[in-house]
N, C-alpha and C positions, 0 to 999 in steps of 0.2 A: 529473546522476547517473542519474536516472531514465532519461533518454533513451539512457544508456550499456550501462544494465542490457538495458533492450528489447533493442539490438542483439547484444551480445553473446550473449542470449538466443535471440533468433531467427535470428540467422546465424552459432553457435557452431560448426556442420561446418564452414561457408565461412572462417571464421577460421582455424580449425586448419588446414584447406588449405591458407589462405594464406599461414601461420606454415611452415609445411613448405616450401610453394615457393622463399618468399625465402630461408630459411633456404640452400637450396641454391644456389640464386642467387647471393647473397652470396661462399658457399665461390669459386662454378667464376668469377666475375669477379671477385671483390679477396682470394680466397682469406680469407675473416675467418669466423671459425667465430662461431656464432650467441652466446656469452658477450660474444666483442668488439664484436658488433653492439651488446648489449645497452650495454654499455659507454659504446659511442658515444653510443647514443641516449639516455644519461642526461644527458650537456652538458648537454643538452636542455631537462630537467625542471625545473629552478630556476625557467629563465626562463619556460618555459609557465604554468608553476604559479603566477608571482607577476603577471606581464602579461596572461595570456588563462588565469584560474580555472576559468572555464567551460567551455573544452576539456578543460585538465586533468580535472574533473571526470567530463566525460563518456567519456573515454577508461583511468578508475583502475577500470574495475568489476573485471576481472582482475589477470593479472599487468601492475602499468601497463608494463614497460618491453617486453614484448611489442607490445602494441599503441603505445606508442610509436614505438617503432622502424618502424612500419608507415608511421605516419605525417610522418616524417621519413627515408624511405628516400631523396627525391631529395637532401637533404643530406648523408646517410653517404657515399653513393660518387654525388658529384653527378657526371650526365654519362654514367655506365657502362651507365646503365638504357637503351637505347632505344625507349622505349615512344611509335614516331613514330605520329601521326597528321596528317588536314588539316581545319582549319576553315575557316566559310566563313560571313560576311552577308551580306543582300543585302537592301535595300528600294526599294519604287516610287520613280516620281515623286511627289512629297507624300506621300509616306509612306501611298501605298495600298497598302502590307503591308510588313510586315518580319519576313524568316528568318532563321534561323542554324542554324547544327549543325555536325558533324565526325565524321570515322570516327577511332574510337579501335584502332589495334592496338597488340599487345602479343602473349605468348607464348600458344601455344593452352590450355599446363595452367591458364592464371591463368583462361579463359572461364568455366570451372565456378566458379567462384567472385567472379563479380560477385553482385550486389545491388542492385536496387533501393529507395531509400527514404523513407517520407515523414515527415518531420520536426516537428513543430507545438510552438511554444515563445510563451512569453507574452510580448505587445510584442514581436513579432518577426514576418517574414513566412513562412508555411508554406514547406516544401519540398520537391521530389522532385527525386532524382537518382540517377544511377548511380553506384556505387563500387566499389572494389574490400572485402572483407567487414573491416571493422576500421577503415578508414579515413573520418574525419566528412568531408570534404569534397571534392568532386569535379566531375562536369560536371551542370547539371539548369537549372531552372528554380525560382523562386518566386511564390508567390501576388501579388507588386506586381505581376508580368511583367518581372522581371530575368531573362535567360539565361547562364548561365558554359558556357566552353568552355576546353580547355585544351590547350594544347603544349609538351611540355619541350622544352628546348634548353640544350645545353650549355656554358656560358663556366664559365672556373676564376673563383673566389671564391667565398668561406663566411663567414657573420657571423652565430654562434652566437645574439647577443643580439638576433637580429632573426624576424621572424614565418616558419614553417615556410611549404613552398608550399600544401601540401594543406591547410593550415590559412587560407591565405588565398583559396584557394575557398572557406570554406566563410565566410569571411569578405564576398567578395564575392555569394555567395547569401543571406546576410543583410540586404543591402544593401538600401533602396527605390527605387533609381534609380542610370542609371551614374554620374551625379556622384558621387552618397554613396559608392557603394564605390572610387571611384579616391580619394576624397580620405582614407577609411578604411584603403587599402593604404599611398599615402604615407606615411601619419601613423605605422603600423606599422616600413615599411622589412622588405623580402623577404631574407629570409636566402641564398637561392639564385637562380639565375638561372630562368627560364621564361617562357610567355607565354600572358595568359587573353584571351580575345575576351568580352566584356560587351557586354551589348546589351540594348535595352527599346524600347518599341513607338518610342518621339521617335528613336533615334539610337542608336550604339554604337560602341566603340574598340577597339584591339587594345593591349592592355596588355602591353611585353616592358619586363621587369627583368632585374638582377643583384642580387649581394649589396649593389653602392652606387650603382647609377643605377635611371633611369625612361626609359621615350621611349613614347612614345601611335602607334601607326598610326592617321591619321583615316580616315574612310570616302573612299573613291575619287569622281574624278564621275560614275563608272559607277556609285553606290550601294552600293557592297562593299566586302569587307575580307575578304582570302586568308589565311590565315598555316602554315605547316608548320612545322620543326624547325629555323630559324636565324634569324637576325638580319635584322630587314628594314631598322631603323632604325640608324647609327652609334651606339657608347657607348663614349664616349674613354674610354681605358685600359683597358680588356676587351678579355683575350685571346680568341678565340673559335675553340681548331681546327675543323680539317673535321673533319665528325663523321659527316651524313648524304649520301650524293652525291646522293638523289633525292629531298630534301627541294625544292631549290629547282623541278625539275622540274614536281615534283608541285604547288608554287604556279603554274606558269605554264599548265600545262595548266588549272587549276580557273580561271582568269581569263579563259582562251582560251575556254573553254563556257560562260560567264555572257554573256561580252560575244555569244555567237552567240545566246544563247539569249532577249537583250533584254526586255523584262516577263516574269516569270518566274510562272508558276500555282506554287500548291502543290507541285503534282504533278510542275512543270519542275523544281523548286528539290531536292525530294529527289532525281531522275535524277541529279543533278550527282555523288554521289556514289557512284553506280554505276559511273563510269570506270575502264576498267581498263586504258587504256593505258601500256605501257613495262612492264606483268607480270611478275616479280613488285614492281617499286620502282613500283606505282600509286597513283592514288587510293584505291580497291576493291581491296586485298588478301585477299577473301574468295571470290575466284575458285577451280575446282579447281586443283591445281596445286601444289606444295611453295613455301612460302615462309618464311621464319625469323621473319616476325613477320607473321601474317594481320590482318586487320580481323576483333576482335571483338564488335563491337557500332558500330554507327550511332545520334547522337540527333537529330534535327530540330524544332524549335521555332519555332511560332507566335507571336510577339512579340503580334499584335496579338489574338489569341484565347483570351483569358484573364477568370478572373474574381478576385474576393479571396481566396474562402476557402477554392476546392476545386480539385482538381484532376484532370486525365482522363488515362489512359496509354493509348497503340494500339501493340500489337504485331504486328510484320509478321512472318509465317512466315521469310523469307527476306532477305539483304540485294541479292543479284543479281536483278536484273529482278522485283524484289518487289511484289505489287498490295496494295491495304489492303484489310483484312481487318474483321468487326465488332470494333468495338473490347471491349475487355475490361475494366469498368466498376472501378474501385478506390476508396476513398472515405476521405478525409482521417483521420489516427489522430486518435489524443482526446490534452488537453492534457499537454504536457510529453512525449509516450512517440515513439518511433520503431517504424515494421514493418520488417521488412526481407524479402525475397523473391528469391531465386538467378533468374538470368534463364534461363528455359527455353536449354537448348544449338541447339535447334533456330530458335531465333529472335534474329537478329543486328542491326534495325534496331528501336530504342525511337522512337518520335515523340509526343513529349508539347506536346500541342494544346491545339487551344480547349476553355474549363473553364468547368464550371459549376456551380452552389450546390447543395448538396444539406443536407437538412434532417436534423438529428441531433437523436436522440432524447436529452429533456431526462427525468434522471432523478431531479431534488429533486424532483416532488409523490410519489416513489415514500418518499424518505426523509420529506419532512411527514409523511406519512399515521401511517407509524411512530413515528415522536415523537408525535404529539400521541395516538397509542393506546397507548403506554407507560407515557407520563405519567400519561394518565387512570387507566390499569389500577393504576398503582402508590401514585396519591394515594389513590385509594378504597379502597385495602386498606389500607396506612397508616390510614387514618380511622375502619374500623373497627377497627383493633388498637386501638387509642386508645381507644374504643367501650367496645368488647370489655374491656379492663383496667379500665379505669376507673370504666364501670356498671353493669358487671354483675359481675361476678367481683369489684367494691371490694379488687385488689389492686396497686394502682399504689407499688407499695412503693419504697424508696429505689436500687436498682437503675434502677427506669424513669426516676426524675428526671432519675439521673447518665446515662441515654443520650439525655434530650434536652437537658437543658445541653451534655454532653461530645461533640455531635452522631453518637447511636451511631440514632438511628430521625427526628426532625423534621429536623436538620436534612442526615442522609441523603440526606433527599425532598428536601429542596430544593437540594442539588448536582445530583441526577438532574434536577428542576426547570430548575433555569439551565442544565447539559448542553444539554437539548431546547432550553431558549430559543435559545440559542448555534447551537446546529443549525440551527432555521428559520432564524437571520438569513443562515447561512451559504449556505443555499436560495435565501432570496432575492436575493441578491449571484451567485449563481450556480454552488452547489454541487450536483453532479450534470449538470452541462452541461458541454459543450465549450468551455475555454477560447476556442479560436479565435470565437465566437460574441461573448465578452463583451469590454468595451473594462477596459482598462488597471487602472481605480477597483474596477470590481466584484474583479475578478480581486484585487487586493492583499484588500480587504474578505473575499472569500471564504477565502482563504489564515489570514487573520487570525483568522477566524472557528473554522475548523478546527482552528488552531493552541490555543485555545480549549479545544475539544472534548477533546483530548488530554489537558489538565489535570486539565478536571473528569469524568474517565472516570475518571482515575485515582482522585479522591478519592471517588468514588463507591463505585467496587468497596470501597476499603479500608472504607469505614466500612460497608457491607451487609455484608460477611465480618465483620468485629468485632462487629456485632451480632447477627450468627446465631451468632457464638461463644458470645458473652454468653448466649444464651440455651438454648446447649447446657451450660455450668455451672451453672444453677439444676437441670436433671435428672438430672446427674452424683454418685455417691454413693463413685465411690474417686479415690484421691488419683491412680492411673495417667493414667485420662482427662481427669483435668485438666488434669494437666500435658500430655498429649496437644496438647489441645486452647489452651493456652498457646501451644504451641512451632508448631502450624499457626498461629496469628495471630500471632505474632512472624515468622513466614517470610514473611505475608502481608503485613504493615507494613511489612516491609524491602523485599520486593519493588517493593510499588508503591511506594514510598520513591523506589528508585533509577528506577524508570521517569519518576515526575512530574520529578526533577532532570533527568534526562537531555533530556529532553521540554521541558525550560522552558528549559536552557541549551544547546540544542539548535545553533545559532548566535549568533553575535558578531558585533554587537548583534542581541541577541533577535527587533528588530525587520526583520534581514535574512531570518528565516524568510517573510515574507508582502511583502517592497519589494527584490527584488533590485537595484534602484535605488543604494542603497546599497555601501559597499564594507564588506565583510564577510567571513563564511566558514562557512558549518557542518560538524559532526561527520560524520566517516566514515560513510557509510549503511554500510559494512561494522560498526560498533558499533553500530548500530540493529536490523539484521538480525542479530548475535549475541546480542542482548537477547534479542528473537523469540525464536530457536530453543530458548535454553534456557530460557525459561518454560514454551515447547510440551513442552519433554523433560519439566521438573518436574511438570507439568502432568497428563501422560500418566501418568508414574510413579504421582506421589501418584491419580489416578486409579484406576489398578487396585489398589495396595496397601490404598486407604480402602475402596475396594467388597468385596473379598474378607478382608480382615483385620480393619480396624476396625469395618467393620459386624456382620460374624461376633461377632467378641467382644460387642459389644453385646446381640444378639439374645438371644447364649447368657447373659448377666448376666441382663438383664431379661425374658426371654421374655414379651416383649412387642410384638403386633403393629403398637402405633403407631408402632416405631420404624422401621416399612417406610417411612414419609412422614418421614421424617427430612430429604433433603433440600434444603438451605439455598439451593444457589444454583448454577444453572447456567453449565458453563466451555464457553460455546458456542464449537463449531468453527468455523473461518472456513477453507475454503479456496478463493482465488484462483488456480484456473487459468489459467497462461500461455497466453493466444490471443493469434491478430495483433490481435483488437480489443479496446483495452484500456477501450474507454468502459464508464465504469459502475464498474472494478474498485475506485478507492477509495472509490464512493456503496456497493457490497456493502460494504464497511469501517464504513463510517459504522451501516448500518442492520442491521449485525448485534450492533454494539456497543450499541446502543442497545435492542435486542433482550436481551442478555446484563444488561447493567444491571436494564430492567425486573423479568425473570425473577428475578435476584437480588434485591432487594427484595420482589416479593409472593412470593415463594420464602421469606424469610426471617418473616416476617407470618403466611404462611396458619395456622403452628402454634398462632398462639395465637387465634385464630375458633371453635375448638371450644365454647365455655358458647355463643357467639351463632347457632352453629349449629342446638346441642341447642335452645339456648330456640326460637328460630323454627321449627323441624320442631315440638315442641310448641303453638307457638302455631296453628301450619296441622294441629293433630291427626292428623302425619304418627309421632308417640310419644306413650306418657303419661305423667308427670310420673314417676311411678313409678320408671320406670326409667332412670331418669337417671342416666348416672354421669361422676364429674368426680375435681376430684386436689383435692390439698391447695393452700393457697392461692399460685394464682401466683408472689405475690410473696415469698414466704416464706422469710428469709435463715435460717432455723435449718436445718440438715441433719443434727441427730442429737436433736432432741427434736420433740413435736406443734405447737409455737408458739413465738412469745415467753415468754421468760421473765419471771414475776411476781417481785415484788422479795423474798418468801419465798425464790423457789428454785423453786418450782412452775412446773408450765405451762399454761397455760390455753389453750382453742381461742380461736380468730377466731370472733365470731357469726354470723358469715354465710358457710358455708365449705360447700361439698359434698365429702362423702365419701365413696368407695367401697373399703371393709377388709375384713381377718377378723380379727374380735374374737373375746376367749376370756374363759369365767369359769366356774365350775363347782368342781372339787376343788382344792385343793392339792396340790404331789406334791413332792416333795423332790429335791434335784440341785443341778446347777448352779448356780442361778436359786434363790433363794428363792421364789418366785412363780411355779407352773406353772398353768396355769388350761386347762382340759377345757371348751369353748363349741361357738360352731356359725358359720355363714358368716352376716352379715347386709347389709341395704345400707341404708344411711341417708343423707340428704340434709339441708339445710339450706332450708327455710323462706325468703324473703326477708319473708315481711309477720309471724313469727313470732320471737319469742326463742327458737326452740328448735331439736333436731338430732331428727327424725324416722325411725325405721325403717320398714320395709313392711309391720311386727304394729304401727305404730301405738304400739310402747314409747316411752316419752317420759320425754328427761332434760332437767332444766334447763340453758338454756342459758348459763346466769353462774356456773354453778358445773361445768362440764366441765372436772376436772381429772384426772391419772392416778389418784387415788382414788377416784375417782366409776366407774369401771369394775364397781366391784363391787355398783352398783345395778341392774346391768343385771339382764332375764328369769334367774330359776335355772335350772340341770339339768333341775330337775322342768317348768318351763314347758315348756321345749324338749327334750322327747325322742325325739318325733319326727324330730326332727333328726339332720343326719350330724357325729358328734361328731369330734376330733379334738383334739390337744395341741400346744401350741407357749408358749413362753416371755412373760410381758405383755412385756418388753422388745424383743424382737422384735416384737411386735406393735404396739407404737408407730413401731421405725424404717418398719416396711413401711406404715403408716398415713401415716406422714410423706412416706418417697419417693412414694405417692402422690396 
């Protein structure tokens, strides 16, 4: 799928070209308007879809029946197409070299819209070829040193339930030797007729089928194998009209210049296709000169000049009397993805030669590095919240239990924990490298690993968001916000709800995610990438409506600047730019997630570090004790009295509690409130090594008898007149003592 996505991606103009050209095509030769095309090339679909998944797959990223039909156009109107060309092998004595190649023509509007492309799939051998833009398989070479070549030729017969042509190039460039793919073509059976030239450094055949025969051309004792646009070999009961009159021609001339031309250099072997005798029905249609179907494009291959893993392209300015040029260096894509690239119009001859290793940058110590600085960062914040609640502020109240039982803070950390774990293993199996580098074991290992990651990403986010919710309810004092805040982590639980399912039952058996080995299937990446999008949308939304509305409201309730450090947890951006080079794009996934995670946890933490910060600037006489100011106690489930309730009715402080209020006492005054009280601003704190609550006059009340009564032992009027007086409700003065 992914290898679908690339190409459709990067050769989307040359599609549409191409969808336009045959569209017309189709019309002026079997008159079939582009619905019935579609029509036909649905026969199609069952059988692909159930026999060869992995085409299907790669050809569904669009509309599939478009790009199907691309690639069963020799079946629609088998025969109508003439897209002649001539191939050609040829090896030493003893096999001191062995060539092949062929000029491909076809019509000049379709030039613009080749493609070349390089292919790299796990357990499998790399590829580059020519095609035309949409269609997976064509004329190229692979990394064993397999070369496909290809000739249509027209016999009537169709057999729906048997392998498309274009599909069985790509079939036989899959291949690791010509044995394997003749016996792989068999095994299939060719839906239509044609004929592929295969060949590797030992030997090669000329492969002509129909829809129910075979026949092999062997190599010649001249060392060669001709083949153009008809039947070389008998195949009883195949009708086969005249179709090309300078198809046969054009074989006997290219046999006539090999046998003059006897050991043949490089450089003799490409000339061969330079011919342009009997113009315009030659070898070389790419002469001036009008002709209905020019040569557009030449590929020449080096059987014996190849390596495993990389591959080299040389493009010649010209295909008439063309000298070779510095070649122009291309370097194998990264695992699973396809480039694709329009063949300059000004250059007509590809020669894909001798290939050699080139080293790709290995980008897991880029994700280690990240994991294990995440971890870190996020465990030691963690340890001091923990700290922080527990020994200093003595407010680990029944809230904090239920989030590390109910895993809303411990075990949090330890999904982010096993994430990172999860992550190196997958490093070391070879996440962040080039498939093509690693063998078979690693590559499932790594897949498996990753498959992993996905889980506990998810379970991770959910429970840092619920926890920072949780701890936006203990500061909360109207019933709106709450529910606010409710209904954002109901949105958030559902969500990553359906992500982790979707993610876990992603494929059938589970285990087909990371062993394609297996017979299997997974979910549409069209539902993967719809998840995407609209998270991104919700995402973005809830982003600016939280920043501009819900922060506002807050600020204006509480006019308070702590609430600037409010946020919980960052929705980091990830955007993956489509380039040709795709190495790296899912290790940026990896290591931005793991990035996001962190943030979100010590994101959610840092808020409550405050007593461990004030105390440490104190202890470094960076403050003095003095001015200390803190809130009511952390943990403190009461939201409309100063404490717990004593079993009177009363309420009684926490002994060890800092606070910073405005207390009132002084006259009476009548109103609403029985109790209006005329005081002054004071700050008082909490002692740890004292039973007592401290102001900054050093007024001292006991600290086992701090109850709402006990207010009126405070400093009188008369103490404090100095002071700036002011009126306010005791009842009011307790909630505002309490919120903070």
């Amino acid at each position: 799928m992914y290898i679908g996505l690339a190409h459709g991606r990067g050769a989307k103009a040359e599609i549409e070209r191409g969808l336009a050209f045959y569209t017309n095509l189709f019309w002026e030769a079997s008159k079939l308007r582009w619905p019935q095309v579609q029509l036909l090339a649905k026969e199609f679909d069952d059988v692909i879809r159930a026999q060869w998944p992995r085409y299907y797959d790669e050809i569904r990223d669009r509309d599939v029946l478009d790009i199907l039909a691309l690639n069963v156009r020799s079946e629609i109107v088998f025969g109508q197409f003439s897209d002649g060309c001539t191939s050609a092998y040829c090896a030493g004595k003893g096999q001191t070299y062995s060539y092949m190649g062929q000029n491909w023509d076809w019509m000049e509007e379709q030039k613009a819209n080749l493609v070349q492309l390089t292919i790299v799939q796990t357990g499998l051998p790399a590829i580059k070829m020519i095609t035309e833009a949409g269609i997976i398989g064509k004329i190229g070479l692979n990394s064993a040193g397999v070369g496909v070549c290809f000739n249509a030729i027209r016999a009537r017969g169709l057999d729906k339930t048997r392998l498309p042509v274009h599909l069985g190039l790509r079939v036989a460039l899959e291949s690791t030797s010509v044995e394997q793919a003749l016996s792989r073509l068999r095994a299939a059976g060719m839906a239509s007729s044609a004929h592929f030239l295969i060949g590797d450094a030992t030997t090669a055949v000329g492969l002509e089928f129909t829809s129910s025969t075979f026949a092999c051309v062997p190599v010649s004792d001249a060392g060669c194998i001709v083949h153009a646009n008809h039947m070389l070999l008998p195949h009883p009961g195949i009708d086969e009209p005249k179709w090309l009159d300078d198809s046969a021609p054009r074989v006997a001339t290219m046999e006539r210049n090999i046998r003059a031309a006897g050991q043949l250099s490089w450089e003799a072997f490409r000339t061969l296709f330079e011919d342009e005798t009997g113009y315009p029905c030659s070898i070389n249609r790419a002469a001036e000169g009008k002709g209905e179907f020019p040569t557009l494009f030449n590929i020449c291959i080096d059987l014996e000049k190849r390596a495993q893993t990389d591959l080299s392209l040389w493009l010649l300015p010209s295909l008439k009397n063309a000298l070779p040029r510095q070649p122009s260096r291309e370097t194998i894509s990264p695992p699973d993805a396809i480039r694709g690239r329009a063949i300059d119009p000004s250059t007509s001859r590809l020669q894909l030669g001798e290939m050699s290793t080139e080293t790709i940058d290995n980008r897991g110590p880029e994700l280690l590095a990240v994991n294990i600085f995440f971890c870190a960062l996020a465990g030691v914040i963690v340890l001091l919240r923990c700290y922080s609640r527990a020994a200093l502020v003595k407010a680990f109240g029944l809230d904090d239990w239920l989030m590390i039982l109910a895993t809303f803070l411990i075990v949090m950390q330890a999904f982010f924990i096993v994430y990172c774990v999860v992550s190196n293993l997958g490093v070391k199996h070879g996440t962040g490298q080039h498939q093509g580098t690693l063998d078979k074991q690693d590559v499932k290992a790594a897949l498996k690993y990753w498959w992993f990651c996905y889980l506990f990403f998810s379970v991770t986010m959910i429970t840092s968001k619920v926890s920072f919710a949780w701890f936006l309810l203990r500061i909360t004092t109207t019933r709106m916000h709450s529910w606010i805040i409710y209904g954002a982590s109901l949105c958030t639980i559902l969500a990553g709800t359906i992500f982790f399912f979707v993610t876990l039952f992603q494929c059938t058996p589970v285990s087909f995610y990371w062993d394609k080995d297996l017979h299997g299937k997974c979910l549409d990446m069209n539902v993967i990438m719809a998840l995407a999008y609209l998270y991104s949308v919700l995402s973005i939304f809830t982003d600016f409506t939280s920043a501009v509305v819900v922060r506002c409201g807050y600020l204006v309730r509480f006019k308070d600047p702590d609430f600037l450090c409010e946020n919980a947890s960052t929705n980091t951006s990830r955007s993956i730019t489509h380039t040709d080079k795709w190495e790296g794009a899912t290790t940026d996934i990896a290591i931005w997630s793991t990035v996001e995670m962190g943030l979100a946890i010590s994101a959610a933490s840092l808020a409550t570090l405050r007593p461990l910060v004030k105390m440490a600037a104190w202890k470094l006489g960076l403050s003095t004790k003095q001015t200390t100011s803190a809130r009511t106690p952390y943990g403190a489930s009461n939201t409309r009295g100063l404490g717990p309730s004593s079993a009177n009715g009363s309420t009684r402080f926490d002994n060890h509690v800092y606070v910073l209020s405005e207390f009132t006492q002084g006259t009476t005054k009548a109103g609403q409130y029985t109790d209006w009280k005329v005081g002054t601003h004071a700050t008082a704190y909490a002692d740890p090594q004292k039973e007592s609550i401290s102001d900054h006059e050093n007024h001292v009340i006991n600290g086992s008898t701090n109850s709402q009564e006990n207010l009126n032992d405070w400093p009188s009027k008369e103490a404090t007149e100095e002071r700036k007086e002011y009126a306010a409700p005791k009842r009011d003065i307790l909630r505002r003592m309490n919120r903070h």
